[in-house]
N, C-alpha and C positions, 0 to 999 in steps of 0.2 A: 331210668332206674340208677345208672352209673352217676349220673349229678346228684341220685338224692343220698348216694352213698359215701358221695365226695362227700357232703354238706357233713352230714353226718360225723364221718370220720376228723373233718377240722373242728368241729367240736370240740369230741373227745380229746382234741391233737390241744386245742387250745385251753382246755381246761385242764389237760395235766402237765403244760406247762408252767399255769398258774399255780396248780397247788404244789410244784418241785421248789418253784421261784416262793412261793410264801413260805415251803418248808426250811429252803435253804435259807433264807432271810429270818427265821426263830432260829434255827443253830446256831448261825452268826449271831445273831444276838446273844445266842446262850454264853457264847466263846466271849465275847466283849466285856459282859456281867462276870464273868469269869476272872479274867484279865486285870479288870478291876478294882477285885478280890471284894465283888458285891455276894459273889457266890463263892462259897468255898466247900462246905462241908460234904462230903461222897460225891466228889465233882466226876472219876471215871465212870462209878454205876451209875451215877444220876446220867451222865451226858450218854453212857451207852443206851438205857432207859432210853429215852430222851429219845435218840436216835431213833430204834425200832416204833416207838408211836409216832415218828413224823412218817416213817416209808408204810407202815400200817394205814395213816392215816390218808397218803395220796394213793393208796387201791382202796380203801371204802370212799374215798372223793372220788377216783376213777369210775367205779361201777356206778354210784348216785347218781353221775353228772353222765355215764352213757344210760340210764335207766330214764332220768328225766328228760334226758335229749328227745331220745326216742320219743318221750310222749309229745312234747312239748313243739316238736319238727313235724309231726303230723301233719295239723294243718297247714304247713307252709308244702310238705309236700304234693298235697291233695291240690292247692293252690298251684303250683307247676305245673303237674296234670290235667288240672281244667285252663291253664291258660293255652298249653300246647294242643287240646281241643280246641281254644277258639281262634288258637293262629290257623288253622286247616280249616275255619268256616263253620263250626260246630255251636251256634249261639243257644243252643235250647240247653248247655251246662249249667249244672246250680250246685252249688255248696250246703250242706249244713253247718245249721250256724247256731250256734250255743247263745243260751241268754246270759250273755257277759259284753263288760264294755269294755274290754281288754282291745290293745291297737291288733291283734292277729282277726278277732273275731270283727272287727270295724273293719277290716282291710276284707274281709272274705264277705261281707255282705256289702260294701262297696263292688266289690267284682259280681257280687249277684247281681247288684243295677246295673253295672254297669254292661253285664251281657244280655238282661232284659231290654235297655234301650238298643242297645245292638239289632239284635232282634228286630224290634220294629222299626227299627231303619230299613233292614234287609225287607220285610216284608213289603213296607213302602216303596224300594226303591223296585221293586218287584213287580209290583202295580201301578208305579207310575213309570216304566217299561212298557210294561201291559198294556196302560191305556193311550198311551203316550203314541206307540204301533197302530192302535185301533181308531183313534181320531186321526192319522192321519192316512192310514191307508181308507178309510173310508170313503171318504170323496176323492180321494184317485181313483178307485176302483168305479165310480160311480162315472167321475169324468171320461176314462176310459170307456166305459160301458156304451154310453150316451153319445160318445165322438164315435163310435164304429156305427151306432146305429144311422149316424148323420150320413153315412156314405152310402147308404144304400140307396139305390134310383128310384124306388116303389114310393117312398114316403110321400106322404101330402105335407102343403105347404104347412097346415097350421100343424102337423107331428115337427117338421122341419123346426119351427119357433118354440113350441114345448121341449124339445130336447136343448135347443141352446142357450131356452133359458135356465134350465137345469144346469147343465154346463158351468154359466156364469153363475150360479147360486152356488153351486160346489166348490167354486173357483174361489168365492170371496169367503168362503167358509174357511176356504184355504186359506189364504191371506191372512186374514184374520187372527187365525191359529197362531201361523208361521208371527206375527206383527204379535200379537202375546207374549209367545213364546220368549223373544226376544228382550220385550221388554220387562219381561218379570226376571228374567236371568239378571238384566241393567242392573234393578231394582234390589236382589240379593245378594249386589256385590257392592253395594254401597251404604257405606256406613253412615252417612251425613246428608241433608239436602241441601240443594243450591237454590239459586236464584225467588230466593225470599223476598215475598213483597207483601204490603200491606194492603189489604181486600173487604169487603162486604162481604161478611160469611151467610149472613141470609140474604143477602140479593144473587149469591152463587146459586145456595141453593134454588131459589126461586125459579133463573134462570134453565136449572137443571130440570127441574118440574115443565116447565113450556118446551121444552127442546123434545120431552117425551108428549109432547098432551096430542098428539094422534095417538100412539098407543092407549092411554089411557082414554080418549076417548071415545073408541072404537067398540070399547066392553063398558062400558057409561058409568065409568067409576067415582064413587064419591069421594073426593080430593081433599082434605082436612091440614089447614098448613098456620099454622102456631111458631112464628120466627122472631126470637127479640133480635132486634137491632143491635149488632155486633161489627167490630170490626177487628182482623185477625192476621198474623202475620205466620204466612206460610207459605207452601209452593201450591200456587192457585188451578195450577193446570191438573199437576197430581191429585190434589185434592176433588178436584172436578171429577176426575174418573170412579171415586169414592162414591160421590153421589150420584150421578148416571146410571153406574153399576148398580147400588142398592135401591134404588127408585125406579130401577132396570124389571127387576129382581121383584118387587113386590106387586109390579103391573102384572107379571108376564103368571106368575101362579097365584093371583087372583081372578076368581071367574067373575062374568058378568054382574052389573050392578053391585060390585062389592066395595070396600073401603080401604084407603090408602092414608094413612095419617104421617105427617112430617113436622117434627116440633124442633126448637133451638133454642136451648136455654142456656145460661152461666151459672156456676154452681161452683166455688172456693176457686173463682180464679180459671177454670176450666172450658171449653165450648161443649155440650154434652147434646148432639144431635142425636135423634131417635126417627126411626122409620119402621112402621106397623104396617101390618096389612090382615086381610081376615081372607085370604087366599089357605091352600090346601096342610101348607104345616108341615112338621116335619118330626120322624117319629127321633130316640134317643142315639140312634148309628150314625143317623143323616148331622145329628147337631154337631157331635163331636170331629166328622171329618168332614163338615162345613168346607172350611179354609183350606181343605188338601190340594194337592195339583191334579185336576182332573177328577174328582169324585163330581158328581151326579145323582140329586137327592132321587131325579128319574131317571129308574134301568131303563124304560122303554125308548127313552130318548123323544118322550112325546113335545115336549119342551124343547126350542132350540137353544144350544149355548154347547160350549168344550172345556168345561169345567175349569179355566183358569181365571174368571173373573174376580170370586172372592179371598183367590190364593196373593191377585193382585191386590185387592182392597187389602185386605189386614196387613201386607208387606207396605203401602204408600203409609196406612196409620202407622206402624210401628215407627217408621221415620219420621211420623210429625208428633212424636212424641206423645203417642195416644196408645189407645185398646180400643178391641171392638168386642161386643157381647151379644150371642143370639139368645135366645126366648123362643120357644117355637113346641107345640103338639100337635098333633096332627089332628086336623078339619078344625082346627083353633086359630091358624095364621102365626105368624112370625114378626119378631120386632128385634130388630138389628138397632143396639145400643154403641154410638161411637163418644169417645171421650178424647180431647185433644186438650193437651198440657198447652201454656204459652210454650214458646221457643225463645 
């Protein structure tokens, strides 16, 4: 309150120094004119006159200019106030905001967005805490569990190999995790890719399709693959995990005997891959936080994976100069649209 009464008070400090400084600048002038002898006639009552409507005139500019202050300092006050809430953590502040395109009212719905993104920063970083604890104390606690059971003398041979193969499944789970984890930080701290070469973008693909065909052939999936002959310059490895992941992705939540389609076409200069499937779909919550760190279109976790696959895919396109776009309803299937710029 004492800051906004400072503000306040150098106002009124600054506007009646202006209007002493403009008064005293027309008397002087009066005197000059005078001087002159541009003005002569009734020059004492004139200049006495004269006088009393300039000190008249800077207390009706004094009272104006604190009357309008007043209004006019409001929202910059209100703005104080809500900022000093959101230094203490306080992001659910909002302002009202008048229908003006005045810079005070631009500045106060500026800080509206800009405490709405705040906000779901905080709530993000909330949840990817959240989940961040829960994927990884999961299979510790699991390996744990499973290692004390290994000490017991009663067990039989074949409990013996069912618990440490558990063990080692937990364990690579871990790994896994931890080798993600890593590599997606790499990946969001670099601004440029290196080691550009020139490649067979549909023989990548291709090659990505057989490196899966036991998974896919396990659920007797019908393969559908439409690739022009392209050749492209970019980071072949990064790229690779683009396609593994999303061809990953469309085996793993399609159910038996279902469809997988992979096409490659050029379209103004562009490579624009597409990968369908007619697996389970995804309702409008799951689409929008697709790409978060650790979301999981399944609560149940019936599906295996630790949610940072796609966080990585849209992070390797965004550096090769591309987007990616889902499509996806539920018991409809999903098609993940990737578009890469030349480089």
């Amino acid at each position: 309150m004492r800051k906004h009464r400072s503000l306040y008070a150098r106002l009124i400090l600054y506007s009646f120094c202006i209007l002493v400084a403009s008064n005293f600048l027309a008397g002087l002038s009066l005197m000059l004119l005078h001087a002159l002898g541009v003005v002569r006639t009734g020059i004492p009552r004139q200049v006495l006159s004269t006088a009393w409507a300039l000190v008249l005139a800077v207390f009706i500019g004094l009272f104006l200019s604190a009357w309008l202050g007043k209004k006019y300092l409001s929202p910059i006050t209100r703005l104080i106030d809500a900022t000093a809430q959101v230094a203490k953590g306080d992001f659910s502040v909002r302002l009202e905001v008048e229908n003006s395109g005045d810079e005070v009212n631009s500045l106060m719905r500026s800080f509206n967005s800009m405490t709405q993104q705040l906000g779901s920063m905080e709530i993000f970083r909330s949840d990817f805490i959240n989940n961040f604890s829960h994927e990884f104390r999961t299979p510790i606690v699991s390996i744990r569990g499973f290692a004390r059971q290994l000490l017991r003398d009663d067990l039989t041979e074949e409990q013996r190999r069912e618990y440490a193969t558990i063990i080692a499944a937990e364990s690579e789970r871990l790994s896994n995790l931890a080798t993600n984890i890593l590599r997606l930080s790499s990946l969001e701290n670099r601004e440029i890719l290196t080691d550009l070469t020139t490649f067979r973008l549909d023989e990548q693909l291709r090659t990505s399709i057989l490196l899966l065909e036991k998974a896919w052939e396990a659920k007797q999936l019908q393969l559908n693959v439409e690739l022009e002959d392209m050749d492209w310059l970019g980071n072949a490895d990064l790229l690779s995990q683009v396609w593994l992941n999303l061809i990953g992705n469309a085996i793993k939540f399609t159910p038996e005997n279902g469809q997988v389609t992979v096409t490659l076409r050029r379209e103004n200069g562009c490579a624009v891959v597409c990968i369908a499937d007619t697996g389970i779909g995804m309702d409008e919550n799951a689409r929008e936080h697709v790409f978060d760190k650790f979301f999981q279109a399944d609560p149940s976790h019936h599906f295996e994976g630790n949610g940072l696959g796609m966080a990585l895919v849209k992070r390797i396109v965004e550096l090769s100069h591309g987007k990616i776009q889902c499509q996806s309803a539920v018991g409809q299937g999903t098609t993940f649209t990737v578009t890469l710029a030349a480089m």
